[in-house]
PAMAR-139660 format. One record per residue (C-alpha): y, x, z; residue in three letters. Coordinates in steps of 0.5 Angstrom, whole numbers, plus 500, padded with zeros to 3 digits. Each point is the difference from the previous one (the first is absolute). Example, Ala and Ser with C-alpha at 12.3 -4.5 7.8 and 13.67 -1.06 7.14 Angstrom:
# residues 2
491525516ALA;507502498SER;
END
This chain:
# residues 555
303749053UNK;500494505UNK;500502507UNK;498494505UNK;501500507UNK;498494504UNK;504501508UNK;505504497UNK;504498507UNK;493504503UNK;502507498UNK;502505504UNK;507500502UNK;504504494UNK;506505502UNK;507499499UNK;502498493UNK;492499498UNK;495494499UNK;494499502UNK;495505497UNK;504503497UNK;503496494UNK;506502497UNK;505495500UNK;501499494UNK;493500495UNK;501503493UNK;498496494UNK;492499499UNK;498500507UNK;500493504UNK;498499507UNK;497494502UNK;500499507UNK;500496506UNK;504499508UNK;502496506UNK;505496498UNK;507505501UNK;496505503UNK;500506493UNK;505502496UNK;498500492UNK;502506495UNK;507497496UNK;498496495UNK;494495503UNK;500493499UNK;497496506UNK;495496496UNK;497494505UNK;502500507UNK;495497504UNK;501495506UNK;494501505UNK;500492502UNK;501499493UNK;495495497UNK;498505494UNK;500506505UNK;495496504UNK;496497494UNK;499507498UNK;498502508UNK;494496498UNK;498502494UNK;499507502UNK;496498507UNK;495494496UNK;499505494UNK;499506506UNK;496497504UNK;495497495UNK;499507496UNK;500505506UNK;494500503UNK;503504507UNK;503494501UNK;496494496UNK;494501505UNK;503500506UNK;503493499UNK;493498497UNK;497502507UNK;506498504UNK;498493496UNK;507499498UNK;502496494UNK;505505495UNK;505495500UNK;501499506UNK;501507503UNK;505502493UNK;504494502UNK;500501508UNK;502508498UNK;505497496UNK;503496505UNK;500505506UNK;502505496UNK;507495497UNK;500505493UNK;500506503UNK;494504495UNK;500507505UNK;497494506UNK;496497495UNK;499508498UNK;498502506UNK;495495503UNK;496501494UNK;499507501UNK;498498508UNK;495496496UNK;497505497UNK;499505506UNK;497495503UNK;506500505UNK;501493500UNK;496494499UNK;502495495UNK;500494504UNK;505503504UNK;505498495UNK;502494503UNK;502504506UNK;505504497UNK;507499501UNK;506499496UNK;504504496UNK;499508499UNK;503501508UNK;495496504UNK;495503496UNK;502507501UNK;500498509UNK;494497498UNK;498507499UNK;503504505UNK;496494505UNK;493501496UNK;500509500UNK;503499507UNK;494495502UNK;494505496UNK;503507502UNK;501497509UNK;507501502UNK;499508502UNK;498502493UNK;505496497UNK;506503504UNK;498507499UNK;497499493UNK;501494496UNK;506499502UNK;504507499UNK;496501493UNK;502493497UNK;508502502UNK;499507498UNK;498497493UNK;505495500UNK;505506501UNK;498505494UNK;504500494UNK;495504496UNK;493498499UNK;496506505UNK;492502501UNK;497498507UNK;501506502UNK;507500501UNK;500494503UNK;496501506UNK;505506501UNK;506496499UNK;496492504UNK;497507505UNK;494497500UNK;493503498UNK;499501493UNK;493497500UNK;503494503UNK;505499495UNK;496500494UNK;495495503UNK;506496501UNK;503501493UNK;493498497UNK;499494505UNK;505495501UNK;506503499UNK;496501492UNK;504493497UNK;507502501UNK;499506498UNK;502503493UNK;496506500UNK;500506494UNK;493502499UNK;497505496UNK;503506502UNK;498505506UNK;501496504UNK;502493500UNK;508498501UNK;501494504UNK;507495500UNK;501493502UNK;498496494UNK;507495501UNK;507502502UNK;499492504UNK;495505505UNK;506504502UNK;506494500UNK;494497505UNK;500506505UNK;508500501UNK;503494498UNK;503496505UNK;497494498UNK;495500506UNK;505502505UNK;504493498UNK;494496500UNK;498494505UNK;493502502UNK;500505506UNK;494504498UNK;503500492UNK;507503503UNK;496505505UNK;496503494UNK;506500496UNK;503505505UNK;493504500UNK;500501494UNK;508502498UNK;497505507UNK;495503497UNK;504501492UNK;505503504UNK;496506504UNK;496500493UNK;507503498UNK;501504505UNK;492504500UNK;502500491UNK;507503502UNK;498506506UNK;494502495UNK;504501494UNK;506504504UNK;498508502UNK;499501507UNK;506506500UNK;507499502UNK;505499495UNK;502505496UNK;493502498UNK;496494499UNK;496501492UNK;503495498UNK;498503493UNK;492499502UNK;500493502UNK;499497494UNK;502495495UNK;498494505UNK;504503505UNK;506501495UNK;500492497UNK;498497506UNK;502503507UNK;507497502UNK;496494498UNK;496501506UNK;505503504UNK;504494499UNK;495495502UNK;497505506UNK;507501503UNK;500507498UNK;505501494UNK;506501505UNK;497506503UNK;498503492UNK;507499498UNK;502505505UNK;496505496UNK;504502493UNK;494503497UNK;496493501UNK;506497496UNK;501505494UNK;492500499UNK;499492500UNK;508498496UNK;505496504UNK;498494495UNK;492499503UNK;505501507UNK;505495498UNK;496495499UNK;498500507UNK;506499502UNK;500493503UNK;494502506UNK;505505503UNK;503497505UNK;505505504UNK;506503499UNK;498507501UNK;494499494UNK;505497495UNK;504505502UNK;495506497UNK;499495494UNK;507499499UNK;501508500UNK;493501495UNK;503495495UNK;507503500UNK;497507499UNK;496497493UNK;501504494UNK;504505503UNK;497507500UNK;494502495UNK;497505504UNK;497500507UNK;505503504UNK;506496496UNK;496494502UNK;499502507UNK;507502501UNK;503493496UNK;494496506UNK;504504505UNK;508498498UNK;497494500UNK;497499506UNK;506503504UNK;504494496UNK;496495502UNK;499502507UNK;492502499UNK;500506504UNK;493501501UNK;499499492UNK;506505499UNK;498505505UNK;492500497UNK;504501494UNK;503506502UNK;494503503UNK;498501493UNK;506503497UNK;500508500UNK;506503505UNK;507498498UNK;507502502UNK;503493501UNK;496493499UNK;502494502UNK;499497507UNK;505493500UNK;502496494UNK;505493501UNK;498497495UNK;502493499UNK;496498493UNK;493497499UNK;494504497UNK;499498493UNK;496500494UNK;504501494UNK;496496494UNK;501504493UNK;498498493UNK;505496498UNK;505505493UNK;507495502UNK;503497504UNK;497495504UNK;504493500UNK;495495504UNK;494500506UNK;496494502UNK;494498505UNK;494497497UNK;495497506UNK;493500497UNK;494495502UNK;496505503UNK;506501505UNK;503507497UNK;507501497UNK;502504495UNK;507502498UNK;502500493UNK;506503497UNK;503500493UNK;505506497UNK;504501494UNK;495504497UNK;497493498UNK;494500505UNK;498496506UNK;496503505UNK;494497506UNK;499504507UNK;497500505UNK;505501506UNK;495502504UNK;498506497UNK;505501495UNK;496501495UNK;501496494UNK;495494499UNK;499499492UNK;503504494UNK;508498498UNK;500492497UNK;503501493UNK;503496495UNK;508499502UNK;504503494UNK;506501504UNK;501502508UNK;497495505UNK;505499504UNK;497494506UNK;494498502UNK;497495504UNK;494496503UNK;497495497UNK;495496505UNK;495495497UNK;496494503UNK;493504499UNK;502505505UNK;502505495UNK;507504499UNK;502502493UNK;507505499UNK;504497496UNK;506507497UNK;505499496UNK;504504495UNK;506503496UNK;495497494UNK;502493502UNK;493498502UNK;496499506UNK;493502501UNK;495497504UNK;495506503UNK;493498504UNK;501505505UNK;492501500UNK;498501494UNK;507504498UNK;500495494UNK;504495497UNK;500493503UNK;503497494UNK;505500494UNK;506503501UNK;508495503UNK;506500499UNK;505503504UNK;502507503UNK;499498508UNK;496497504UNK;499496506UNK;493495502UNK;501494504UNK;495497504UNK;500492499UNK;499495507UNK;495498496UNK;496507500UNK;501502493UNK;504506498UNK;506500494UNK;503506497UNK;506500499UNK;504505495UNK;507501498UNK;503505494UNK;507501496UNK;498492498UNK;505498506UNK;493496501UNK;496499506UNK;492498497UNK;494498505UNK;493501497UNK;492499502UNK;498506502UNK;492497499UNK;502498492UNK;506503498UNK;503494498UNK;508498502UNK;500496507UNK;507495497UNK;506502497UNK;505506501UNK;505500505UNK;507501498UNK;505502504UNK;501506499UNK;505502495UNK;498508499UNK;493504501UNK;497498505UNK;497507503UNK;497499507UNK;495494504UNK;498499507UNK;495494503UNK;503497507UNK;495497504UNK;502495505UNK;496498506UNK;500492498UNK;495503495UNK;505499494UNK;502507496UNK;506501497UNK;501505494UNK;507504499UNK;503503493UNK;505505499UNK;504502495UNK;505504497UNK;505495499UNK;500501509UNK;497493502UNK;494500503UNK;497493499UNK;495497505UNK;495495497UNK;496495503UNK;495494498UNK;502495505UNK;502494498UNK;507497500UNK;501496506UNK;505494498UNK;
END
């Protein structure tokens, strides 16, 4: 069996511990998956190999760009017929479209499609500016013109930031409910000019609609406008992030019961509700309010609540988070889990929280009313069957980290701090107990762990793919050393009473030892220093600790 996923980083969003579609994260023998996504944006099943990284400026990405548009423009009649009666050359409007688009396939996509709906005249491919945000401004500046500001204020506008909003594709029907706009007018506008930059699921009753590229969401709320020097480019970003926001909170008050807490139906919201609410209410501003109800934080799971997090912005609203993460995994009914989010509460002074909690309870004889606790709220993370000897960061290209630990039960482990969830299955292949791990950032933007064990060896692991990131070294501890000249070495020392450096990218031996040291050496650090320069210390049992540099001698 193949299955192919071209976009997988266009899934819906997957729940803690998941990958998009539902792919498990690690495949049986047989199947293969092939698919493809945004640069640093999906996670693949253990065992995927990155086959080709593809450069958008890069020559055969723009070669291949060019193919497709002269081989589609000749052969589509939706498209060849216009430029013939636009009296326009083939080559001409292939290599302008190339040009304006810098590589990017989803504008090049997109302007071919608006040729086909005759929403855009060929010839005005020369008009089109650079790079996949100008293009979408341009956009924004066309519907706003064609509609009137009026129309575009109470209409375009709310639909295209309803649209930019959802995480699950949704029927006209419900986005006129959630944009508040007369659902006639939302499907003319789905099957008019927002139809380009929309992927829309037919055949079924009735049609389901989506922005056809992640791109359209990043547009509609990144900061990019905001810093640009045009005014009008700036005064749009505002708009649009504006608009994404009450998007958000039209979402959230339509999925959140209209009773009081303590008898909202949670049970009858719906699996979107479930997945997709602290989403919106984290964006809309309402999430602190939500985490005051205990029951909305038992139906939805602390991990969806915990990967909002960074949008909580007062004490009193990590203080509710802090109570609900510290009452995880105590309880396995509903009374013991509202009892567990009320001692909780109490020890994190999120009185409002406690007190909802206790409204909940039946009667009792005592319950706490004060607690003085001094702790933090914590998740415990299980999975390890021994001692766990070592932890690490690893920061990922796409701005995530994960935490790795490594145990004696010869097993390292990948996290993700967020939701506490683990981020892949267990790294296998030590034969002893992994007792250190570090970070090994390269020069392309990608970090490898490296782990080093009882065995005598160190592995080097790709944290993506879950797979070895080369041959096995030797050494029973290890350090990374980043150089002033932006490569990376590995260090590792064992029972040798040597300290050895090592390629990370070939696996190949940087010198030779560095003797000093006259027993094992058991323990490695890197110090980096302001002046840009890293020194490497080694410890070893014969009670030395040794720092090593390589600057040279000054005679």
């Amino acid at each position: 069996m193949v299955l192919l996923v071209d976009g997988l980083d266009e899934a819906s969003p997957p729940r803690g511990g998941e990958l998009p579609l539902g792919l498990p994260p690690a495949h049986p023998p047989g199947p293969t998956i092939v698919a493809t996504t945004r640069p640093r944006t999906a996670p693949f099943p253990a065992g995927s190999r990155v086959i080709e990284r593809i450069d958008v400026e890069s020559t055969s990405n723009r070669h291949d760009l060019l193919d497709y548009l002269n081989t589609i423009t000749t052969h589509d009649p939706l498209i060849a017929d216009p430029l013939y009666r636009a009296g326009m050359a083939v080559g001409q409007f292939t290599e302008t479209l190339l040009d304006r688009s810098g590589g990017v396939w989803i504008y090049a996509l997109t302007v071919l499609d608006q040729v086909r709906d005759h929403d855009r005249d060929p010839r005005d491919v020369d008009r089109l500016p650079a790079g996949l945000a100008g293009y979408y401004a341009d956009n924004v500046h066309r519907w706003r013109t064609s509609l009137g500001d009026n129309t575009w204020h109470t209409s375009g506008l709310p639909l295209l930031a309803t649209l930019t909003a959802i995480r699950e594709p949704q029927t006209a029907a419900t986005l006129a409910t959630w944009a508040d706009i007369p659902e006639a007018q939302t499907r003319s506008l789905l099957r008019s000019m927002f139809r380009p930059f929309l992927a829309i699921r037919q055949g079924g009753d009735p049609d389901l609609y989506l922005p056809r590229h992640q791109s359209l969401r990043d547009f509609t709320t990144s900061t990019a406008l905001a810093d640009s020097d045009d005014e009008n480019l700036r005064h749009l970003g505002h708009t649009l992030t504006t608009a994404t926001r009450q998007a958000h909170r039209r979402i959230a008050t339509a999925l959140t019961p209209a009773e009081p807490v303590g008898r909202r139906p949670w049970d009858t919201t719906g699996a979107y509700a479930t997945a997709h609410l602290p989403d919106h209410a984290a964006h809309a501003g309402t999430l602190p309010d939500l985490l005051n109800d205990p029951d909305f934080a038992l139906h939805v799971g602390i991990s969806s609540l915990l990967r909002q997090r960074h949008h909580l912005t007062t004490p009193h609203a990590h203080a509710a988070l802090g109570a609900l993460e510290l009452a995880a995994g105590h309880g396995t009914t509903r009374i013991e889990h509202l009892h567990w989010i009320e001692l909780s509460a109490r020890k994190t002074h999120a009185h409002t929280l406690a007190d909802n909690a206790a409204r909940l309870l039946p009667d009792r004889p005592w319950r706490p009313l004060h607690a003085i606790w001094g702790g933090t709220s914590h998740q415990t993370l299980t999975g390890h069957t021994h001692w766990v000897r070592a932890l690490a960061s690893i920061p990922l290209p796409d701005g995530r980290t994960l935490l790795a630990s490594a145990s004696n039960d010869r097993t390292v482990r990948l996290w993700d701090p967020t939701s506490g969830q683990p981020a892949g299955p267990p790294l296998t292949g030590h034969t002893g107990g992994v007792s250190a791990l570090a970070s090994v950032p390269l020069p392309d933007g990608r970090t490898l762990l490296a782990s080093a064990s009882a065995d005598g060896t160190v592995r080097l692991w790709d944290p993506t793919s879950g797979q070895p990131a080369g041959p096995p070294l030797t050494g029973h501890t290890v350090a990374s050393i980043a150089l002033p000249d932006g490569r990376t070495l590995l260090a590792t020392a064992g029972f040798d009473h040597t300290v050895r450096l090592w390629d990370p990218t070939s696996g190949r031996p940087e010198g030779p030892p560095l003797t000093g040291h006259t027993r094992g050496v058991n323990a490695l650090a890197s110090i980096p220093l302001p002046d840009g320069r890293t020194l490497l210390a080694s410890a070893g049992d014969d009670q030395t600790v040794i720092v090593w540099t390589t600057d040279p001698v000054t005679r």
